[in-house]
Structures are given as structure tokens and as C-alpha cells.
FIBATOR-183481 format. One record per residue (C-alpha): residue in one letter; residue number from 0; x, y, z. Coordinates in steps of 0.25 Angstrom, whole numbers, plus 5000, padded with zeros to 4 digits. Example, Ala and Ser with C-alpha at 12.3 -4.5 7.8 and 13.67 -1.06 7.14 Angstrom:
BEGIN
<A 0 <5049 4982 5031>> <S 1 <5055 4996 5029>> 
REM end
This chain:
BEGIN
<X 0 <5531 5557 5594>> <X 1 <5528 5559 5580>> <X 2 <5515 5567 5581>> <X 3 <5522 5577 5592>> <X 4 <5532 5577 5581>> <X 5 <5521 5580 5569>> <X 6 <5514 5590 5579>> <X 7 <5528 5598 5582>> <X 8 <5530 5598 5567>> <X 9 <5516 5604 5564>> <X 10 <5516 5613 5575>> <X 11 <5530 5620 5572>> <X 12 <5525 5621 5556>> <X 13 <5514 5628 5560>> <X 14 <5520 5638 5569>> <X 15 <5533 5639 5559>> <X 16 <5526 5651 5548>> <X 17 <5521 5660 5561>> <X 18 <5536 5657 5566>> <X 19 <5543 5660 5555>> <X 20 <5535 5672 5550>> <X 21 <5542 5683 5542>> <X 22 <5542 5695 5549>> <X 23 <5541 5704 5542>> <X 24 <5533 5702 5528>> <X 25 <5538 5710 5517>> <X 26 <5529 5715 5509>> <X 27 <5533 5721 5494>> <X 28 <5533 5729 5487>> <X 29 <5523 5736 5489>> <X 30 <5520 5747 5476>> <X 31 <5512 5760 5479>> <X 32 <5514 5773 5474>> <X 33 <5526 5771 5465>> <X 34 <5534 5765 5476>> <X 35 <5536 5751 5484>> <X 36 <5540 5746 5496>> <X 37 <5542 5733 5503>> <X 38 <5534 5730 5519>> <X 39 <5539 5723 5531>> <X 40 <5527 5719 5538>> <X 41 <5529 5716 5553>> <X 42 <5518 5706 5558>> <X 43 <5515 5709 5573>> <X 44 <5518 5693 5577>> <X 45 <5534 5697 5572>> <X 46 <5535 5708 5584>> <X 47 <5545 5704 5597>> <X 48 <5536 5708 5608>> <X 49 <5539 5712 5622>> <X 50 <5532 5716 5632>> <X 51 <5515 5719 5632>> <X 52 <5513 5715 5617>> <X 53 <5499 5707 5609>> <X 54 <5496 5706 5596>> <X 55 <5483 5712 5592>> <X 56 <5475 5718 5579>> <X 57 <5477 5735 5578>> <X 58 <5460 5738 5573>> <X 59 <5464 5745 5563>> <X 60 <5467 5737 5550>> <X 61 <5467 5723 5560>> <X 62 <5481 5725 5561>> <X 63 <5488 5716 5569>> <X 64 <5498 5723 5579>> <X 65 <5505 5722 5593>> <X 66 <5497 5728 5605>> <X 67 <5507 5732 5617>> <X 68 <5502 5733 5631>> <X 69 <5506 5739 5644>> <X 70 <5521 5740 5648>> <X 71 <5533 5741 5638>> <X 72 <5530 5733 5626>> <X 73 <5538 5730 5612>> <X 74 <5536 5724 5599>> <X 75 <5548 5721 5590>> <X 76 <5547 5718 5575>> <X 77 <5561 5715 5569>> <X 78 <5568 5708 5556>> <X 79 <5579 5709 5548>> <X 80 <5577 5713 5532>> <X 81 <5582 5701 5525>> <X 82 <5593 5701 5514>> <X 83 <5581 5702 5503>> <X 84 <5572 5710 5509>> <X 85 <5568 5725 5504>> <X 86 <5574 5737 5511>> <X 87 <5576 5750 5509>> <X 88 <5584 5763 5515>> <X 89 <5569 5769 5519>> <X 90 <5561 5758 5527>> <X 91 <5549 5762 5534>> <X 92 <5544 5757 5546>> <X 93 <5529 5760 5552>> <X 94 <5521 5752 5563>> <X 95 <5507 5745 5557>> <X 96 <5497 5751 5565>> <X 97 <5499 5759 5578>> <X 98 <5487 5758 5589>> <X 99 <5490 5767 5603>> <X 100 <5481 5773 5611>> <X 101 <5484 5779 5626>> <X 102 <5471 5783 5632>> <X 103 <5482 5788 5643>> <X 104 <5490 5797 5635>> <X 105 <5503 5793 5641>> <X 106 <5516 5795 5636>> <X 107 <5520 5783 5643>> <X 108 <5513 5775 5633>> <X 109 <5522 5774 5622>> <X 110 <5524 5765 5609>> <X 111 <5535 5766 5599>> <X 112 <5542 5759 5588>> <X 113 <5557 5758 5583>> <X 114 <5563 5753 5570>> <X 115 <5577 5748 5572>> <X 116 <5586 5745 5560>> <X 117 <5599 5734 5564>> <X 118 <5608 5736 5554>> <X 119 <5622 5727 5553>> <X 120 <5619 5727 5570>> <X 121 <5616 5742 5571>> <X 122 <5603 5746 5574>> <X 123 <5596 5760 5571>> <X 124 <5581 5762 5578>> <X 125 <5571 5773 5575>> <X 126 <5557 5774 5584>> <X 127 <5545 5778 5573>> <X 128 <5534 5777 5580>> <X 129 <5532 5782 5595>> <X 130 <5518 5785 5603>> <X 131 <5514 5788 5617>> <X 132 <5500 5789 5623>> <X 133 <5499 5801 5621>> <X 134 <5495 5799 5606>> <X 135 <5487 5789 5600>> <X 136 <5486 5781 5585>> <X 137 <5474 5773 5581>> <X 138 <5481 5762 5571>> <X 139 <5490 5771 5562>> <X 140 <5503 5769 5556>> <X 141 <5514 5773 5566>> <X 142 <5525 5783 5560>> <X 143 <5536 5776 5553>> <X 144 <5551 5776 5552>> <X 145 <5560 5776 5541>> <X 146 <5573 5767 5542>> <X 147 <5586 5760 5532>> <X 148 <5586 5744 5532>> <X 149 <5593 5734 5524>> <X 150 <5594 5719 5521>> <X 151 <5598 5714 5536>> <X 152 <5594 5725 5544>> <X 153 <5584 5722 5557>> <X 154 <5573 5729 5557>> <X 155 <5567 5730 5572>> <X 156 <5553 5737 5575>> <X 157 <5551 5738 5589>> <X 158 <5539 5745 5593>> <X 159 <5540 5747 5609>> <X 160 <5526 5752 5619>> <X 161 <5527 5756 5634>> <X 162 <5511 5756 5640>> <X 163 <5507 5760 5653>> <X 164 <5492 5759 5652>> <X 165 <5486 5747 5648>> <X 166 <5475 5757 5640>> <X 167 <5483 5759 5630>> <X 168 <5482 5754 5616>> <X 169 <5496 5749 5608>> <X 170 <5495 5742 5597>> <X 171 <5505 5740 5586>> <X 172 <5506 5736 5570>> <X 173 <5517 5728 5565>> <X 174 <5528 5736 5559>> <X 175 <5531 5737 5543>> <X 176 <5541 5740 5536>> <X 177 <5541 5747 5521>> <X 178 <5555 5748 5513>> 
REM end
């Protein structure tokens, strides 16, 4: 009995940092050009997931991201900002790095990602990114969105695919964050 003990208590110590991850890592500040800023990094392994989603590496930079398959998919990246953590009235929100090709051109290939801010149980969204198969992007930074938060606030990113044909490409980067 002791051993199965021992090899409960080793087993639960190693899977214990992966479980208890931060999500997300603030990084900051950061100091560029007479300004500075702090980063929420997302990590793909933090994301809800629903529906036709894997983990997979985006070519460009070997950038880990989420793939999203045929049928309605979802991925949801959410916290809340903790009582000492930096804020500001101008947080920006981008996706880290954007793959889509639809060799179909189909409308009904879509992909879109929405920032919800829950404040004192309201919530406010905004949709910043949106692509159909009719266009394409080879790894670029998706457009970004501006928003307000403060110290207890939810942040949910919730980045939502619907894809008919199984010949097209979807994959995602982890959101971040800047204040």
C-alpha cells in the first residue's frame, strides 16, 4: 500500500506545474521607443476547446497554434486580471499568427474572433478579426481591437470557425494581450 501511495504522490507532483499553469504570463514592461507596455501571453494548451480542434506548430516562426477542422469549432481563452496586475483604459488585443487558405473560396468557410470584457457581471464583446474563403492570410498578425479593463474584470477570447470542406487550412496563434 505504501508504494501505490508513493507512486500516487509522484505522479500527481508531476502533473501538478502543467496543471496549475499560469494563463496568461505577464510579461513587463517592455521599453521601446520612449514607451512601455506590459503582455498577456496566452499559451495554446489554456484555450476551452469545442468541437474539431488539435494543437499543431504554424511554419512561420514554429509557432505553436490551434488547427480547427471540419464542422463548427471553438476555442476560448479567458481569465480574470488580478488585483495587482497592470491595466490600462487602451488594452489591445491581437491574434499570434493567423494561417487560412480556402482553395474553395467559400463564403461558408468562415473564422472569427471576439473580445468580451465582464465587468461587475455585465459583459461587453467586440468581433476584431473575421475571414471567409474567399480571402486568404499566409501567418500574419490578425487586426486587433481596442478595449477598457481593470483589476477583476474577465477577459474572454473566443475565436469561433464553421468549415465545410476538409481542404481547408485553419490554424490559429494564441491571443495576446498589451496594456
Amino acid at each position: 500500500m505504501k508504494s501505490v501511495t508513493a507512486v500516487f504522490i509522484a505522479v500527481v507532483m508531476l502533473l501538478a506545474p502543467a496543471a496549475f499553469a499560469g494563463c496568461p504570463d505577464i510579461i513587463g514592461p517592455v521599453f521601446c521607443c520612449g514607451t512601455s507596455w506590459y503582455e498577456y501571453r496566452q499559451d495554446t494548451t489554456c484555450a476551452g476547446r469545442t468541437g474539431n480542434v488539435s494543437y499543431t506548430n504554424l511554419w512561420c516562426y514554429n509557432t505553436p497554434a490551434l488547427q480547427f477542422g471540419t464542422g463548427s469549432s471553438s476555442a476560448t481563452y479567458s481569465f480574470v486580471i488580478g488585483p495587482s496586475d497592470p491595466v490600462s483604459s487602451n488594452m489591445t488585443v491581437d491574434l499570434r499568427y493567423v494561417e487560412w487558405s480556402d482553395p474553395n473560396a467559400s463564403i461558408y468557410n468562415t473564422l472569427s474572433a471576439t473580445v468580451s470584457v465582464t465587468h461587475n457581471g455585465s459583459t461587453s464583446s467586440q468581433t476584431f478579426y473575421s475571414i471567409n474563403g474567399t480571402t486568404s492570410q499566409s501567418c500574419s498578425l490578425s487586426s486587433y481591437a481596442t478595449f477598457s479593463a481593470t483589476n477583476g474584470d474577465t477577459i474572454t477570447v473566443t475565436i469561433n470557425t464553421n468549415i465545410f470542406n476538409s481542404n481547408v487550412t485553419a490554424q490559429v496563434g494564441a491571443p495576446h494581450i498589451f496594456t
